[in-house]
PDB file of N, CA, C and O in Angstrom:
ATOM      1  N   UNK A   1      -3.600  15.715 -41.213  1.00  0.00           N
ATOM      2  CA  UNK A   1      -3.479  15.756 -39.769  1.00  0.00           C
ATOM      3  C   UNK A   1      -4.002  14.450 -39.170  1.00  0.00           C
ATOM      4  O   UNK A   1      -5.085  13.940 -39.455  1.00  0.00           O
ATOM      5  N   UNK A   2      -3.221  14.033 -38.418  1.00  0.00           N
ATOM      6  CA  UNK A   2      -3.221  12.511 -37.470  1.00  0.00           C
ATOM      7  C   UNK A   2      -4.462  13.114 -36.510  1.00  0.00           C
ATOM      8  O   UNK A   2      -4.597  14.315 -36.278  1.00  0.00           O
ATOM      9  N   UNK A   3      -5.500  11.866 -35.905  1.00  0.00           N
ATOM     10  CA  UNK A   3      -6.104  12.303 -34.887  1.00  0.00           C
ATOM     11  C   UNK A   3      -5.766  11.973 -33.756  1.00  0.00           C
ATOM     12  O   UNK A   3      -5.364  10.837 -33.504  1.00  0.00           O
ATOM     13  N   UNK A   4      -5.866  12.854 -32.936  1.00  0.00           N
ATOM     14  CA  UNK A   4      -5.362  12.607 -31.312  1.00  0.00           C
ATOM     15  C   UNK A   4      -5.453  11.581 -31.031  1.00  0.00           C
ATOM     16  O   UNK A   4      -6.269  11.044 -31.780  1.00  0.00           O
ATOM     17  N   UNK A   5      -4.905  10.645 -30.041  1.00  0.00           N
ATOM     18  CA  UNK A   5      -4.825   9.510 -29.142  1.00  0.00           C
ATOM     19  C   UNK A   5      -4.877   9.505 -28.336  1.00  0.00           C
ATOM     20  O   UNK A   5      -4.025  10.285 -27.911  1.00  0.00           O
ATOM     21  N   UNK A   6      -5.726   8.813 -27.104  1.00  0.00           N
ATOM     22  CA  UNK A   6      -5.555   8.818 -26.029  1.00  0.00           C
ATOM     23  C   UNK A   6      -5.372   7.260 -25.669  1.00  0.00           C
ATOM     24  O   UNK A   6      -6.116   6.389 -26.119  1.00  0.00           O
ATOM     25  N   UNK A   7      -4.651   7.098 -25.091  1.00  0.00           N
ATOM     26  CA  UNK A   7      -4.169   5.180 -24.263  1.00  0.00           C
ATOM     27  C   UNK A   7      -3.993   4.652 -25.479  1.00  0.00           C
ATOM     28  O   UNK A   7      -4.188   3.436 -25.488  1.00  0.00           O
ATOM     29  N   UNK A   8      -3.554   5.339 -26.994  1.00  0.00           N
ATOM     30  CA  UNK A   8      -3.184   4.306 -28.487  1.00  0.00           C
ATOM     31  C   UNK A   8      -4.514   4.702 -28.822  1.00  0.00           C
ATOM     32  O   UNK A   8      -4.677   4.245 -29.953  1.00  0.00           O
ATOM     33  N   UNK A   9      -5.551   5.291 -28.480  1.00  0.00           N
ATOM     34  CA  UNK A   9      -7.081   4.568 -29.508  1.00  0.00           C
ATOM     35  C   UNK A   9      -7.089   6.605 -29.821  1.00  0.00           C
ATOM     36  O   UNK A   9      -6.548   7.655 -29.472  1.00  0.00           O
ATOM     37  N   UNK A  10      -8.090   6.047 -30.675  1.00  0.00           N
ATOM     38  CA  UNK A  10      -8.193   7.465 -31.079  1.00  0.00           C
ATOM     39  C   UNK A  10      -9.665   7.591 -30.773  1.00  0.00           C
ATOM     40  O   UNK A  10     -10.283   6.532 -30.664  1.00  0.00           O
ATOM     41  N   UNK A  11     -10.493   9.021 -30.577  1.00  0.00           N
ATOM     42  CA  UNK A  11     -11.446   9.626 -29.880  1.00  0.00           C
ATOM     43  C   UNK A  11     -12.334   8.685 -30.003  1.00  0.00           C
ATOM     44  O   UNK A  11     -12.701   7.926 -29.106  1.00  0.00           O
ATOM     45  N   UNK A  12     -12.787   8.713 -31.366  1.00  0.00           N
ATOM     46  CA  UNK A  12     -14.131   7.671 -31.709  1.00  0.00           C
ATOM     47  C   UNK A  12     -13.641   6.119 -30.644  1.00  0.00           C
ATOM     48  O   UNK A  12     -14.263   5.933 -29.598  1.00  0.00           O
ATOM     49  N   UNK A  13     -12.666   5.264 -31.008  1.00  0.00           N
ATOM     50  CA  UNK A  13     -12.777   4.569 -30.369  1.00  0.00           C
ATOM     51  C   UNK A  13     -12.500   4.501 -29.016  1.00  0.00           C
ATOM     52  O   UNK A  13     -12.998   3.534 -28.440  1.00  0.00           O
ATOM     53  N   UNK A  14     -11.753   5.368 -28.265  1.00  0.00           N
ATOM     54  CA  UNK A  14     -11.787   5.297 -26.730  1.00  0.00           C
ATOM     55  C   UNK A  14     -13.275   5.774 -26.362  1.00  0.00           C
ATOM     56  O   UNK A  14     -13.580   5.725 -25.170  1.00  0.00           O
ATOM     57  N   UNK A  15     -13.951   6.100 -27.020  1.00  0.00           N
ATOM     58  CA  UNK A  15     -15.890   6.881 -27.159  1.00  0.00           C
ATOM     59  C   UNK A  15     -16.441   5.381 -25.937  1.00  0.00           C
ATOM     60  O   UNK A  15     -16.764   5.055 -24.795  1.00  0.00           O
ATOM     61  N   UNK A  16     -16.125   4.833 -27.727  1.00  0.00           N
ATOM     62  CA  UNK A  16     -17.077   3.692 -28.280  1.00  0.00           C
ATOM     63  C   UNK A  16     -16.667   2.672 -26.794  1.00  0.00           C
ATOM     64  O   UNK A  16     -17.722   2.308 -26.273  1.00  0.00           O
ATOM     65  N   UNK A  17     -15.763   2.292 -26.234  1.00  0.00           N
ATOM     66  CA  UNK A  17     -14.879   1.568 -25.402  1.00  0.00           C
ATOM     67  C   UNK A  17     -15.449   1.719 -24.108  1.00  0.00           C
ATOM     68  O   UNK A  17     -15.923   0.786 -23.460  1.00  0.00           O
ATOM     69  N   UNK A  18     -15.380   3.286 -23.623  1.00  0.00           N
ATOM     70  CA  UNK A  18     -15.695   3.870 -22.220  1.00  0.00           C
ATOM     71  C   UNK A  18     -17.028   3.531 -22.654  1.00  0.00           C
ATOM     72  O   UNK A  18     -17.273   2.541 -21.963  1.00  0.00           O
ATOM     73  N   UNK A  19     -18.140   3.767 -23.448  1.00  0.00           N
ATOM     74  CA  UNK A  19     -19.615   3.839 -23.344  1.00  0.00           C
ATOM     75  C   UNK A  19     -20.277   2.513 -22.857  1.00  0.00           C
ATOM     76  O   UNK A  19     -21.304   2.476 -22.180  1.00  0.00           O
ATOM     77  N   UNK A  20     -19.470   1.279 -23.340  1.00  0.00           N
ATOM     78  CA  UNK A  20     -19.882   0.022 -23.439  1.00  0.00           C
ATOM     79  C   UNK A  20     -19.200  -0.317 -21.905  1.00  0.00           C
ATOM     80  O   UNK A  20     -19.781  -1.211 -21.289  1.00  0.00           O
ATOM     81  N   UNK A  21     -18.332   0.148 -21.409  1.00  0.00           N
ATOM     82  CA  UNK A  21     -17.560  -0.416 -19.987  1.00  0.00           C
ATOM     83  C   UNK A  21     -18.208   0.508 -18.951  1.00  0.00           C
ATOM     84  O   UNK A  21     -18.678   0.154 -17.870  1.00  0.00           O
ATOM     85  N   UNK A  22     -18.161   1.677 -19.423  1.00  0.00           N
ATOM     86  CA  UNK A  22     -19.568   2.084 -18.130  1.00  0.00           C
ATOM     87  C   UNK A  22     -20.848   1.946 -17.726  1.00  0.00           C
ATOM     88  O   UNK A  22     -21.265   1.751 -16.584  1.00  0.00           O
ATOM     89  N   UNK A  23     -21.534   2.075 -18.892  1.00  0.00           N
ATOM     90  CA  UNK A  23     -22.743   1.569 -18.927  1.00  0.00           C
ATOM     91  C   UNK A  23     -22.763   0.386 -18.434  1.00  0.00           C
ATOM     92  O   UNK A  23     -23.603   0.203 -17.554  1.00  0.00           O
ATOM     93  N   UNK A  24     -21.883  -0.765 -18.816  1.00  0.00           N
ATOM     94  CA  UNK A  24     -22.116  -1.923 -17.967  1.00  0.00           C
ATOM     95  C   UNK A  24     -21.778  -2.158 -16.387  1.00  0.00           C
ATOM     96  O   UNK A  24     -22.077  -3.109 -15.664  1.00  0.00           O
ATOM     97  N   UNK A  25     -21.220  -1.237 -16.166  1.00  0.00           N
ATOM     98  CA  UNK A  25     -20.648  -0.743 -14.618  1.00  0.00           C
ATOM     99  C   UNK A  25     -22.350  -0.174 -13.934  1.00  0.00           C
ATOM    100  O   UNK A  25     -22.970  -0.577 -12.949  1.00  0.00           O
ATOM    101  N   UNK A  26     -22.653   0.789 -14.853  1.00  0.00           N
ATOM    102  CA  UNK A  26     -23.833   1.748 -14.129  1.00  0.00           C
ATOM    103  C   UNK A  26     -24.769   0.366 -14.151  1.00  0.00           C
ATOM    104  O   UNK A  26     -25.143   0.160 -12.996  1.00  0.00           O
ATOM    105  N   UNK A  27     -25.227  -0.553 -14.973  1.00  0.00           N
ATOM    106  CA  UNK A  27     -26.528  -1.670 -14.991  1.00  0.00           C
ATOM    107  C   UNK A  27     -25.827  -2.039 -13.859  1.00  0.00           C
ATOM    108  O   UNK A  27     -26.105  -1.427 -12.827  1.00  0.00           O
ATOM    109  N   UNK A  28     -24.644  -3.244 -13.799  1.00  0.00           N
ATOM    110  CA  UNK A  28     -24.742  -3.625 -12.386  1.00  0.00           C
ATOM    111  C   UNK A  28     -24.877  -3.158 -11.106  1.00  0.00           C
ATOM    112  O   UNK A  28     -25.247  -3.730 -10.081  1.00  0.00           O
ATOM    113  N   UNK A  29     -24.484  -1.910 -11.341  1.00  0.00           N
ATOM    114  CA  UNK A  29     -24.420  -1.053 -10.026  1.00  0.00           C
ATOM    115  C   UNK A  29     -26.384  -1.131  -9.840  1.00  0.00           C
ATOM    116  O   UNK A  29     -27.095  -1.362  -8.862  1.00  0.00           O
ATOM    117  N   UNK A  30     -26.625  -0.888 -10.948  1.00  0.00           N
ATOM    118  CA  UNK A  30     -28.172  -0.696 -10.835  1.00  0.00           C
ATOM    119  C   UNK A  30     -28.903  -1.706  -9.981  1.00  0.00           C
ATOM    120  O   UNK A  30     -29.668  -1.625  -9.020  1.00  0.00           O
ATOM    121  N   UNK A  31     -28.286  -2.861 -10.822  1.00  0.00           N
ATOM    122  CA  UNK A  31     -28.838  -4.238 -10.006  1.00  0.00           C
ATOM    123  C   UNK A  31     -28.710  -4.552  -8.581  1.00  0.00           C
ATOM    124  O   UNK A  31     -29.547  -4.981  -7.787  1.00  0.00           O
ATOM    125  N   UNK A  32     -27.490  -4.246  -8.435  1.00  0.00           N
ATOM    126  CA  UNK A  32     -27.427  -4.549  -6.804  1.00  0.00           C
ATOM    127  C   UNK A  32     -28.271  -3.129  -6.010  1.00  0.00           C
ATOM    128  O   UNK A  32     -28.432  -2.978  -4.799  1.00  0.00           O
ATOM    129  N   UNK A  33     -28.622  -2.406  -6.880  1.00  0.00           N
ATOM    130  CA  UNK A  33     -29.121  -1.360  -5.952  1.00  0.00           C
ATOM    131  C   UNK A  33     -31.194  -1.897  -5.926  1.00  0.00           C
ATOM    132  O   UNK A  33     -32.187  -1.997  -5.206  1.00  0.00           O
ATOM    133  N   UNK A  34     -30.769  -2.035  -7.047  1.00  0.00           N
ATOM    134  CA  UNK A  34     -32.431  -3.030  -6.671  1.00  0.00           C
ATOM    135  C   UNK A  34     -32.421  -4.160  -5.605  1.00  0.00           C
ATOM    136  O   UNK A  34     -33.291  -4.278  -4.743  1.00  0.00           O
ATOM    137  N   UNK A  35     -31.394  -4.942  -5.746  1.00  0.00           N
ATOM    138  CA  UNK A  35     -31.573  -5.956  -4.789  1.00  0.00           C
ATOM    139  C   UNK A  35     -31.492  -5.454  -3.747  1.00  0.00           C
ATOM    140  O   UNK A  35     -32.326  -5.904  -2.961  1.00  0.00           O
ATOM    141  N   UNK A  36     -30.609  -4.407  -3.190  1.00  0.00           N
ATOM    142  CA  UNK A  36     -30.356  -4.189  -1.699  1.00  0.00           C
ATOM    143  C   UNK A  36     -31.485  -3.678  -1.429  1.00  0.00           C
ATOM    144  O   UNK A  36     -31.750  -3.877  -0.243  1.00  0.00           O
ATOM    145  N   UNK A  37     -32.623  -2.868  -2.198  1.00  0.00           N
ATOM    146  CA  UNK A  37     -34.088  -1.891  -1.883  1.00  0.00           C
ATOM    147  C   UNK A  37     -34.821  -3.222  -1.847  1.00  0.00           C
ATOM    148  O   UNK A  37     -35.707  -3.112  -1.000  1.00  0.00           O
ATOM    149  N   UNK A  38     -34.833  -3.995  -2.197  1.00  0.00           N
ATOM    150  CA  UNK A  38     -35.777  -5.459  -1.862  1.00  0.00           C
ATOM    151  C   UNK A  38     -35.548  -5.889  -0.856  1.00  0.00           C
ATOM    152  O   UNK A  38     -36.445  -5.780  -0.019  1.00  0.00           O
ATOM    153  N   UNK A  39     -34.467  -6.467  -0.510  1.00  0.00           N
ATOM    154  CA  UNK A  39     -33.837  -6.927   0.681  1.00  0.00           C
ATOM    155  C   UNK A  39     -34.174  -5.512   1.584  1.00  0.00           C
ATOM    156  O   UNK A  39     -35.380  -5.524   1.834  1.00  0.00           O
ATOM    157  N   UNK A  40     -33.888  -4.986   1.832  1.00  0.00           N
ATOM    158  CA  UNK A  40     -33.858  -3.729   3.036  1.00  0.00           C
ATOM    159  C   UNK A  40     -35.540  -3.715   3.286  1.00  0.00           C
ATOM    160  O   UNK A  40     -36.031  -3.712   4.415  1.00  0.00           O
ATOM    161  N   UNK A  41     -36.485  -3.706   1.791  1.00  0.00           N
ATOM    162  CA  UNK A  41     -38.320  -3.613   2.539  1.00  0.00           C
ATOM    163  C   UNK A  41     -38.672  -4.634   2.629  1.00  0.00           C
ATOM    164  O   UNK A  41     -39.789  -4.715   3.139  1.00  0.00           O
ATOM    165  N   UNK A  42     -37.958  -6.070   2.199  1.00  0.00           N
ATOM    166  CA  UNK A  42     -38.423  -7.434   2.779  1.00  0.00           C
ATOM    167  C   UNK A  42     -39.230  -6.840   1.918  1.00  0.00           C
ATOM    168  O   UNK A  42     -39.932  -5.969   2.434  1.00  0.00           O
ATOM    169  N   UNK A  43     -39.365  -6.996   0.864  1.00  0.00           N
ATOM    170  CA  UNK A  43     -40.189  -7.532  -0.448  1.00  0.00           C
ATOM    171  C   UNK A  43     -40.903  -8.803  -0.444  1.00  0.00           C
ATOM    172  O   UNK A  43     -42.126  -8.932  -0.471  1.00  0.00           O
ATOM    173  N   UNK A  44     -39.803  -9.971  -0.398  1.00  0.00           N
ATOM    174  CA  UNK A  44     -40.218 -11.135  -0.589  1.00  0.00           C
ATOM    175  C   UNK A  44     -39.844 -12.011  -1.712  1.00  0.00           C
ATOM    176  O   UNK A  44     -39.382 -11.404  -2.678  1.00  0.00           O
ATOM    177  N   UNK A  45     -39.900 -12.829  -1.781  1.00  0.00           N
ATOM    178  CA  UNK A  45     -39.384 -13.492  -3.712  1.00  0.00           C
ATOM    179  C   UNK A  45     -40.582 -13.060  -4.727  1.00  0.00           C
ATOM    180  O   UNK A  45     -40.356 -13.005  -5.936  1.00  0.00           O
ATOM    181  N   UNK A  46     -41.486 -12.845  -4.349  1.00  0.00           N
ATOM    182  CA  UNK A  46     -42.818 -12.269  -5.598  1.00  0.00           C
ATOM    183  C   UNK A  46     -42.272 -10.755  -5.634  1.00  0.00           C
ATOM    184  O   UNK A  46     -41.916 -10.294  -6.719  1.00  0.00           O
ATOM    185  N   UNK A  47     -42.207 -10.052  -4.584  1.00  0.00           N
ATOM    186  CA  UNK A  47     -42.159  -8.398  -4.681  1.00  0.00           C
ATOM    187  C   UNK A  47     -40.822  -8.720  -5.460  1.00  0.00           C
ATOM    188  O   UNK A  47     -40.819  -8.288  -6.613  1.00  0.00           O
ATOM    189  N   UNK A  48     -39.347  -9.596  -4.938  1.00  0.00           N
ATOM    190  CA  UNK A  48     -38.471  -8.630  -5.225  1.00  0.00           C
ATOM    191  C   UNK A  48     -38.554  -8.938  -7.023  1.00  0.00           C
ATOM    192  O   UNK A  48     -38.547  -7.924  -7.722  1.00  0.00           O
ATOM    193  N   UNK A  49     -38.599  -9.734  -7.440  1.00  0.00           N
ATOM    194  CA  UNK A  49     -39.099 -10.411  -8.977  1.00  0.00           C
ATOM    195  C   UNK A  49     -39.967  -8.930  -9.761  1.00  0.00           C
ATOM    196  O   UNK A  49     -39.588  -8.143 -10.629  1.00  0.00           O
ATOM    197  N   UNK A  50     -40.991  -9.016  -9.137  1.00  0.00           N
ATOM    198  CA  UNK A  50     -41.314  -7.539  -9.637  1.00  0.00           C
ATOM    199  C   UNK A  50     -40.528  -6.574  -9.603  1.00  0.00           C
ATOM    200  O   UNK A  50     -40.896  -5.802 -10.489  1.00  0.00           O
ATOM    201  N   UNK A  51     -39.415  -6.065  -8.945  1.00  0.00           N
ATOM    202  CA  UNK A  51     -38.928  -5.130  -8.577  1.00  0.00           C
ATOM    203  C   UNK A  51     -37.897  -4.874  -9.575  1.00  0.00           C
ATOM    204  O   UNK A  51     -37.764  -3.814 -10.186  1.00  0.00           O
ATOM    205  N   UNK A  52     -36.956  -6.240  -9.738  1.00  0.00           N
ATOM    206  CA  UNK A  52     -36.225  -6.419 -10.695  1.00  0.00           C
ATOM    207  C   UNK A  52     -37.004  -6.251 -12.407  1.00  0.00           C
ATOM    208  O   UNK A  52     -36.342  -5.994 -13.412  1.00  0.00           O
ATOM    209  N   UNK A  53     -38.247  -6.429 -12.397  1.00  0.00           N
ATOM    210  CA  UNK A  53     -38.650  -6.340 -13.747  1.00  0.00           C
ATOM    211  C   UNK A  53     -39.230  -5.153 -14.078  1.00  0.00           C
ATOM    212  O   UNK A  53     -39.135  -4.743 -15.235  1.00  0.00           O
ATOM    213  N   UNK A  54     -39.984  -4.357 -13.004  1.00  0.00           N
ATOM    214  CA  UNK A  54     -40.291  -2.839 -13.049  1.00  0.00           C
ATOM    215  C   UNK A  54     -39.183  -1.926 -12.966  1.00  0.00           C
ATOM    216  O   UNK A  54     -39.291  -0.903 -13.642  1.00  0.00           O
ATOM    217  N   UNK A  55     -38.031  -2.094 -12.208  1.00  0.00           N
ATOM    218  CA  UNK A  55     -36.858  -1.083 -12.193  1.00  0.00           C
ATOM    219  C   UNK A  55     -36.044  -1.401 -13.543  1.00  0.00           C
ATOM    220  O   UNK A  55     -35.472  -0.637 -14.321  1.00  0.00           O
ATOM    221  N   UNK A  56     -36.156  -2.445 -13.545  1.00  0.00           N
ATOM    222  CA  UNK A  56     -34.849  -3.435 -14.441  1.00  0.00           C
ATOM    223  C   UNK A  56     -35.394  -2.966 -15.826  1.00  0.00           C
ATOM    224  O   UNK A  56     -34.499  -3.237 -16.626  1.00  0.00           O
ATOM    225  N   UNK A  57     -36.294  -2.471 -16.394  1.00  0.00           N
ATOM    226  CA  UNK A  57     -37.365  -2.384 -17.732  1.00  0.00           C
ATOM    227  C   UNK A  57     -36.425  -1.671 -18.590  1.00  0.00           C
ATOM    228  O   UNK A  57     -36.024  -2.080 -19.680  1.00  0.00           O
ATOM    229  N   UNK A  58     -35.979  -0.162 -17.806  1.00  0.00           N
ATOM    230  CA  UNK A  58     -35.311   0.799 -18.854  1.00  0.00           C
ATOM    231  C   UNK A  58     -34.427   0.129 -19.356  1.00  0.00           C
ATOM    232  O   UNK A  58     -34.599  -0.281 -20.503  1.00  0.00           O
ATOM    233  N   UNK A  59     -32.836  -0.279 -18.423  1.00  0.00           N
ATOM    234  CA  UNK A  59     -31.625  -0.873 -19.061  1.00  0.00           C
ATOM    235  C   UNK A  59     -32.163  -1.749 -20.084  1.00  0.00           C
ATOM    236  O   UNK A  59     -31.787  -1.476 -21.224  1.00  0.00           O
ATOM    237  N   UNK A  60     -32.937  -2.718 -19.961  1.00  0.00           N
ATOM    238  CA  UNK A  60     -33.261  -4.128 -20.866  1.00  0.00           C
ATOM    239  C   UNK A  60     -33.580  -3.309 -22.075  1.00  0.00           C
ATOM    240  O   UNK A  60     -33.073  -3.590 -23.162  1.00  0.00           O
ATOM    241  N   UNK A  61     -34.076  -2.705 -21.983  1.00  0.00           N
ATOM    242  CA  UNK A  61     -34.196  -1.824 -23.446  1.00  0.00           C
ATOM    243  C   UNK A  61     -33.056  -1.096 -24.031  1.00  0.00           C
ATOM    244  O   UNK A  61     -32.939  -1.172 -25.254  1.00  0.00           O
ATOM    245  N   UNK A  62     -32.261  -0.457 -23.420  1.00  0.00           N
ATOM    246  CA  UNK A  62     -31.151   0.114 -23.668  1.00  0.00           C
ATOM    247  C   UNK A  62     -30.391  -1.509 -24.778  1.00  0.00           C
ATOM    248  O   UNK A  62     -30.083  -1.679 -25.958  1.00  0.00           O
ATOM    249  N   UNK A  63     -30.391  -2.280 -23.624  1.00  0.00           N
ATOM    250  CA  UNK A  63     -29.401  -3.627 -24.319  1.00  0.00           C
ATOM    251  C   UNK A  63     -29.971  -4.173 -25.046  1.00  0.00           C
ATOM    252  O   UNK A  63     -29.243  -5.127 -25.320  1.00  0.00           O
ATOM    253  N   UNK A  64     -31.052  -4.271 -25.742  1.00  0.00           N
ATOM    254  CA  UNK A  64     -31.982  -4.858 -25.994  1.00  0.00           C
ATOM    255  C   UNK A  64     -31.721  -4.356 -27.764  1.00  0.00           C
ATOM    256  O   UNK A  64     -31.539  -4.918 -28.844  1.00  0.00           O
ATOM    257  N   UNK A  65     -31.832  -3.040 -27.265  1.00  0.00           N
ATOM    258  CA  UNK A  65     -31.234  -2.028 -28.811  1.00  0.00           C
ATOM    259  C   UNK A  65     -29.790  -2.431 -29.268  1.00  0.00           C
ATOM    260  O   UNK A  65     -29.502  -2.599 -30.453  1.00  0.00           O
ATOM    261  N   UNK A  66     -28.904  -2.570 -28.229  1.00  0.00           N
ATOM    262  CA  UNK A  66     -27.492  -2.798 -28.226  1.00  0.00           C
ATOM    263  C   UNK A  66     -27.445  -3.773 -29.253  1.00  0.00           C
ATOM    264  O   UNK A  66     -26.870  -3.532 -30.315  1.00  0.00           O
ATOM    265  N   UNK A  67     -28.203  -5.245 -28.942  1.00  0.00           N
ATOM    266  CA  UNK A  67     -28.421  -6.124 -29.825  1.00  0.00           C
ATOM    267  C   UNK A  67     -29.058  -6.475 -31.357  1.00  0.00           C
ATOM    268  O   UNK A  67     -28.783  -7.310 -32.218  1.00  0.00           O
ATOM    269  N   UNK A  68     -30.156  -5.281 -31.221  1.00  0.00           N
ATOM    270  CA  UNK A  68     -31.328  -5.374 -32.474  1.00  0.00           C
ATOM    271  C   UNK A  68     -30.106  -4.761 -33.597  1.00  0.00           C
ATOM    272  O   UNK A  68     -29.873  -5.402 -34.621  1.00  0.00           O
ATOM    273  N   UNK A  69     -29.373  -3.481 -33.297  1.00  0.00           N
ATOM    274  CA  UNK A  69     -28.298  -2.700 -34.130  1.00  0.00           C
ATOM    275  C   UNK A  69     -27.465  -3.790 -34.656  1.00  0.00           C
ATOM    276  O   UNK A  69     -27.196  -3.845 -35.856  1.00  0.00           O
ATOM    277  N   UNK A  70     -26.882  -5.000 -33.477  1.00  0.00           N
ATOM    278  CA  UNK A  70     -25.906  -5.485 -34.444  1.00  0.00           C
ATOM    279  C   UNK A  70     -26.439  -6.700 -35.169  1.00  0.00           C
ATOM    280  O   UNK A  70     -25.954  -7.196 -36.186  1.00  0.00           O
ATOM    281  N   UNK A  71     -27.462  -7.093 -34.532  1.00  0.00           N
ATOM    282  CA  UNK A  71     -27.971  -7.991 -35.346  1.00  0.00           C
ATOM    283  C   UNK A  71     -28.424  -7.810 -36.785  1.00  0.00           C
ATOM    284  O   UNK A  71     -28.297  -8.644 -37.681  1.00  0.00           O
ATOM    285  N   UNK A  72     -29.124  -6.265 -36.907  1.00  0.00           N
ATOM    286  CA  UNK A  72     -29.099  -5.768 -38.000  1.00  0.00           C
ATOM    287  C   UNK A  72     -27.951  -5.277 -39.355  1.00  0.00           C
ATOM    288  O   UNK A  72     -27.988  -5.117 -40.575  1.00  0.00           O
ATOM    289  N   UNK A  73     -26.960  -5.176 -38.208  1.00  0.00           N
ATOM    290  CA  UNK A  73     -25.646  -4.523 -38.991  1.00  0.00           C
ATOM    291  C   UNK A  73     -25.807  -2.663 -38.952  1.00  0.00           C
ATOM    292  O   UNK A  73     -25.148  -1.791 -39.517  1.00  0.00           O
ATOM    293  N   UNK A  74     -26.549  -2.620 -38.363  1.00  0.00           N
ATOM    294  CA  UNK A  74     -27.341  -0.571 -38.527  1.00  0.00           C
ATOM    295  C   UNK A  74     -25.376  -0.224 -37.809  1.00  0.00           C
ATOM    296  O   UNK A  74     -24.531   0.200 -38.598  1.00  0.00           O
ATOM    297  N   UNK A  75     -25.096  -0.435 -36.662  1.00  0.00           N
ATOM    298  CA  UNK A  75     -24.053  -0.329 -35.937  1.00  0.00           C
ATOM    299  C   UNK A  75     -22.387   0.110 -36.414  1.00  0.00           C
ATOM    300  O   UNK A  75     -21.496   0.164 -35.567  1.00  0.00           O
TER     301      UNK A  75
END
């Protein structure tokens, strides 16, 4: 038995495809949502710097792994 297709790719890879194109959709979205909460409390260039590195912490880790996997070959 053939495995299903969806758009030509089959499950695993339309997975693998959507995970990497949303996720990078949701970080930027993230980013500008930090910047606009800086900008809107007048942070400042010190606050908003922090802001970006205290909000910004989780994703960087997320990608951070993204990288250690292929650098390793684990992936």
């Amino acid at each position: 038995m053939e495995d299903p297709l969806i758009f030509g790719l089959t499950i695993a890879e339309f997975e693998d495809i959507s995970l990497k194109v949303c996720f990078t959709a949701l970080i930027l979205y993230m980013l500008f949502i930090i910047g606009n909460l800086a900008k809107e409390s007048k942070a400042g260039r010190y606050g908003t710097v922090w802001m970006f590195i205290a909000l910004g912490l989780g994703f960087v880790g997320f990608v951070a792994k993204g990288f250690i996997q292929k650098f390793m070959g684990i992936e």
